[in-house]
C-alpha positions as a LaTeX table, in Angstrom:
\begin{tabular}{lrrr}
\hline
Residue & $x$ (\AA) & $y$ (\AA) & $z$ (\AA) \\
\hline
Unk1 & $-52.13$ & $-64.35$ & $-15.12$ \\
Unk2 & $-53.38$ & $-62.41$ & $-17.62$ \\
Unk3 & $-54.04$ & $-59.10$ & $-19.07$ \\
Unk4 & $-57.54$ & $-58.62$ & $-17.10$ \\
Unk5 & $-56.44$ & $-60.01$ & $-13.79$ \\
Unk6 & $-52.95$ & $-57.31$ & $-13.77$ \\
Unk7 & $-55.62$ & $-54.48$ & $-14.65$ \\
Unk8 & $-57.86$ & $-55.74$ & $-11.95$ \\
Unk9 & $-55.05$ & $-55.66$ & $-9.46$ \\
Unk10 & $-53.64$ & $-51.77$ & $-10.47$ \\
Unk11 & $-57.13$ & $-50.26$ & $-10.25$ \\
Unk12 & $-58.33$ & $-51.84$ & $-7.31$ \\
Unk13 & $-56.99$ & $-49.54$ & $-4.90$ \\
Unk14 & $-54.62$ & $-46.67$ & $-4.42$ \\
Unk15 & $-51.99$ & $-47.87$ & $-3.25$ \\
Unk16 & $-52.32$ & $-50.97$ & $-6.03$ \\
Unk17 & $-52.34$ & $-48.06$ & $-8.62$ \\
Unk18 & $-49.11$ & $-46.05$ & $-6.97$ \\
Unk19 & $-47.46$ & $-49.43$ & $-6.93$ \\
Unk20 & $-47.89$ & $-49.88$ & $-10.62$ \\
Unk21 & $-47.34$ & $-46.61$ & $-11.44$ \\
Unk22 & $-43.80$ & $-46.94$ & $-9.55$ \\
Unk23 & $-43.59$ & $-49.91$ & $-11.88$ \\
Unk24 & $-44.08$ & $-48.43$ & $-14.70$ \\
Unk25 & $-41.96$ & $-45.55$ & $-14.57$ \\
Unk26 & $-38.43$ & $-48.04$ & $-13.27$ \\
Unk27 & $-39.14$ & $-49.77$ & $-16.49$ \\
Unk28 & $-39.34$ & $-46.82$ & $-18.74$ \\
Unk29 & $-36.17$ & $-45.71$ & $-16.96$ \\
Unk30 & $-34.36$ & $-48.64$ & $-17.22$ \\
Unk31 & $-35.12$ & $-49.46$ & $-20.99$ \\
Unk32 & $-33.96$ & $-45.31$ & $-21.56$ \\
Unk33 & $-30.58$ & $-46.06$ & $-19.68$ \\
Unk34 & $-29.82$ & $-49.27$ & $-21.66$ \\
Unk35 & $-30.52$ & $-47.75$ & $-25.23$ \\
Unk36 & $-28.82$ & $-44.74$ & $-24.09$ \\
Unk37 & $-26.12$ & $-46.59$ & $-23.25$ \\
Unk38 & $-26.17$ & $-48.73$ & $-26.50$ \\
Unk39 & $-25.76$ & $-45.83$ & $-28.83$ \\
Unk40 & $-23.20$ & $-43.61$ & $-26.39$ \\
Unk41 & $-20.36$ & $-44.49$ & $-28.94$ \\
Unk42 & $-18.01$ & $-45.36$ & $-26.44$ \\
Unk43 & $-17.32$ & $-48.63$ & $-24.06$ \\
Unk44 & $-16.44$ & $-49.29$ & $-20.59$ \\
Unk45 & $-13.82$ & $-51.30$ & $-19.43$ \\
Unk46 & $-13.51$ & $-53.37$ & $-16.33$ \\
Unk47 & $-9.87$ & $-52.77$ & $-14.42$ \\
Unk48 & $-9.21$ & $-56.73$ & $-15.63$ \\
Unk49 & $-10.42$ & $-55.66$ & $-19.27$ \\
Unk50 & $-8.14$ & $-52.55$ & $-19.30$ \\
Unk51 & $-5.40$ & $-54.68$ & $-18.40$ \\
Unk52 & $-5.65$ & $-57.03$ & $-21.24$ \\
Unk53 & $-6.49$ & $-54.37$ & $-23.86$ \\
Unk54 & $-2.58$ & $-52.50$ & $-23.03$ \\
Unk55 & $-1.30$ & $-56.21$ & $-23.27$ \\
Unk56 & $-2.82$ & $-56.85$ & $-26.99$ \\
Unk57 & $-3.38$ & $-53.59$ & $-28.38$ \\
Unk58 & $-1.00$ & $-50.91$ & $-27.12$ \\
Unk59 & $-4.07$ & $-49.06$ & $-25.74$ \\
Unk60 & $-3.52$ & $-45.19$ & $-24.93$ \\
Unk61 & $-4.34$ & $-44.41$ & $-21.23$ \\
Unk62 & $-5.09$ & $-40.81$ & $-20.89$ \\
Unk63 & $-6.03$ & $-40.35$ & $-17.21$ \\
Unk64 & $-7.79$ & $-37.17$ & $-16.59$ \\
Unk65 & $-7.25$ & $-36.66$ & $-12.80$ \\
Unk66 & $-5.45$ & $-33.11$ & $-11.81$ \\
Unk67 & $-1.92$ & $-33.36$ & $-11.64$ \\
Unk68 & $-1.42$ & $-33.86$ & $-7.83$ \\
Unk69 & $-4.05$ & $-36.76$ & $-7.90$ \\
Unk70 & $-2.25$ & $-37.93$ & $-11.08$ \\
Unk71 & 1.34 & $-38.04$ & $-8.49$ \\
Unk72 & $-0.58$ & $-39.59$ & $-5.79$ \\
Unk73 & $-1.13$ & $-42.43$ & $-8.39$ \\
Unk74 & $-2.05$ & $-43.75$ & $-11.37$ \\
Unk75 & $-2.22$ & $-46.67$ & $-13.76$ \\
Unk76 & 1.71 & $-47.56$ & $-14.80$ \\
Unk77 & 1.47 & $-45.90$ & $-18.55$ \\
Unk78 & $-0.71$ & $-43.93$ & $-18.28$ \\
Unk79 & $-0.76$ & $-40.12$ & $-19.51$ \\
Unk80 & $-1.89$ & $-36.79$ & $-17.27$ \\
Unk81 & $-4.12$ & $-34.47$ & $-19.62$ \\
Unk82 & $-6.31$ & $-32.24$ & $-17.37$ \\
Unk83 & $-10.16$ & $-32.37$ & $-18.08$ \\
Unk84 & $-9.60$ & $-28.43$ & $-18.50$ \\
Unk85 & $-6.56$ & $-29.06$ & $-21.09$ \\
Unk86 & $-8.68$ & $-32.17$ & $-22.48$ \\
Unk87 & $-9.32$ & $-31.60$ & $-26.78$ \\
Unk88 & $-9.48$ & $-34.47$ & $-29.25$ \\
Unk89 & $-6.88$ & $-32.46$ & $-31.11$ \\
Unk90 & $-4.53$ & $-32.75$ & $-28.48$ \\
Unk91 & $-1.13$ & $-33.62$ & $-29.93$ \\
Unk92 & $-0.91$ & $-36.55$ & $-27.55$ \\
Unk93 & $-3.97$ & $-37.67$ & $-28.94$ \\
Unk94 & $-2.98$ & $-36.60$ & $-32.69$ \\
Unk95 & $-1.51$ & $-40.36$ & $-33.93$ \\
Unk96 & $-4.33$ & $-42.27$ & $-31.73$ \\
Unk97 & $-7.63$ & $-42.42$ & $-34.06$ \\
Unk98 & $-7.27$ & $-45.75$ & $-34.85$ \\
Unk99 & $-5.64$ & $-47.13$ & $-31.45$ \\
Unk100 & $-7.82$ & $-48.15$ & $-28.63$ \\
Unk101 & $-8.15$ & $-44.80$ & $-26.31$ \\
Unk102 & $-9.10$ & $-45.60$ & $-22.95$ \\
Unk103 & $-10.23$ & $-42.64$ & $-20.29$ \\
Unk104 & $-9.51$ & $-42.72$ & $-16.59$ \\
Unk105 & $-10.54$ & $-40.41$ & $-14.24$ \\
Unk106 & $-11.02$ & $-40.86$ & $-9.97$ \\
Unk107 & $-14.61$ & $-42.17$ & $-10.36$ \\
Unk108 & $-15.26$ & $-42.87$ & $-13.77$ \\
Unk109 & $-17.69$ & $-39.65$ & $-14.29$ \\
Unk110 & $-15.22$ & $-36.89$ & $-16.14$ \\
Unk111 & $-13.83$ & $-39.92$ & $-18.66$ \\
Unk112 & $-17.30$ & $-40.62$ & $-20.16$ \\
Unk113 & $-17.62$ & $-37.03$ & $-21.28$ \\
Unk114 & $-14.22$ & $-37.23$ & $-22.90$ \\
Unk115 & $-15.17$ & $-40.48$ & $-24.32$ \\
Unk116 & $-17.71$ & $-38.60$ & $-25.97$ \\
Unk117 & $-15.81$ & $-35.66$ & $-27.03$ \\
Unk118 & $-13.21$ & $-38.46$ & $-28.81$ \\
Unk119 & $-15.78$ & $-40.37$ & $-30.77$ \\
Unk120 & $-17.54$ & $-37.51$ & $-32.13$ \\
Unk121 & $-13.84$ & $-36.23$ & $-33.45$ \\
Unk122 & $-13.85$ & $-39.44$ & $-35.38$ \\
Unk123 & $-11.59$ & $-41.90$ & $-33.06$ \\
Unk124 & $-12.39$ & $-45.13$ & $-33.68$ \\
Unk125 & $-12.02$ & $-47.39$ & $-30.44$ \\
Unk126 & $-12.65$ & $-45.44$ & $-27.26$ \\
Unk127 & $-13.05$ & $-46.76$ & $-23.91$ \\
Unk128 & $-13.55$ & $-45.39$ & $-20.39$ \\
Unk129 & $-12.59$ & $-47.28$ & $-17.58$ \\
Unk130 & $-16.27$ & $-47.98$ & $-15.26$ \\
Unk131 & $-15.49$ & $-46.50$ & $-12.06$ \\
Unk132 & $-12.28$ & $-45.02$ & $-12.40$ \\
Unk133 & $-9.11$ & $-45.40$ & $-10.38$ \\
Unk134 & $-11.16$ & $-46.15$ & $-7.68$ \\
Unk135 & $-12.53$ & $-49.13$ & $-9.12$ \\
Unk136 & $-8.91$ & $-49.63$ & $-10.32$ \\
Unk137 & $-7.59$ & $-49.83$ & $-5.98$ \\
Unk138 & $-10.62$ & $-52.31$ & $-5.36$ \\
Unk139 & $-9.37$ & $-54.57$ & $-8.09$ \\
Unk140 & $-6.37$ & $-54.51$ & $-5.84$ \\
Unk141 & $-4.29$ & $-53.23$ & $-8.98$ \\
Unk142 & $-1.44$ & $-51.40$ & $-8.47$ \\
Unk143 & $-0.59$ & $-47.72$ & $-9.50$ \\
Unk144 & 2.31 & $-46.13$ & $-10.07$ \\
Unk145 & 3.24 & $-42.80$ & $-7.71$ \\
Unk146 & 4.91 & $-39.82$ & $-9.32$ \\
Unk147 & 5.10 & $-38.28$ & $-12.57$ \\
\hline
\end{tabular}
């Protein structure tokens, strides 16, 4: 197939020319969300890569769920600093640049934007865990109940 015959096909009828234009605009989308995603400054974490990153490196767990989510459960180590409460200079976060930071909220929304926050104050490996402590239950993981 070449250039002539996919023109052919998108201008031949409405529908032909919706249909392309749909394709079009998913693969504009999708190459914006990958180079977005690319220069974020931040990485996610799967529950299993979390896991291994406390084992190696000491990693920092700041979960940012409110407190009586937080004493529902949460991941064994981890520390409660509201999204509200949540600054870069915070003094649990003052000895941290250079250790591996990783954000946990419920879903995995409210840690990216503090995984922003940290990189522009200059830490240098921060993580957020994809999908939060809910992704964290469907790995079957455990958490920990209580403060």
């Amino acid at each position: 197939m070449n250039f002539e015959e996919i023109l052919a096909f998108a201008t031949r009828s409405p529908f032909n020319q919706m249909l392309s234009l749909a394709l079009v605009g998913l693969t504009v989308a999708i190459v914006y969300t990958e180079i977005a995603r690319l220069f974020r400054g931040y990485k996610t974490l799967r529950p299993a890569e979390l896991t291994q990153l406390v084992n190696s490196e000491n990693a920092l767990v700041v979960d940012l769920s409110a407190s009586n989510d937080f004493e529902k459960g949460h991941i064994a180590g981890s520390r409660n600093v509201l999204p509200s409460n949540f600054d870069p200079d915070n003094k649990l976060l003052a000895g941290a640049k250079s250790q591996p930071v990783v954000l946990v909220c419920r879903t995995g929304q409210a840690s990216g934007t503090a995984a922003k926050r940290l990189k522009k104050a200059g830490f240098e490996k921060v993580y957020a865990l994809e999908g939060g402590i809910a992704a964290w239950q469907q790995a079957d993981l455990p958490l920990v109940k209580g403060r």
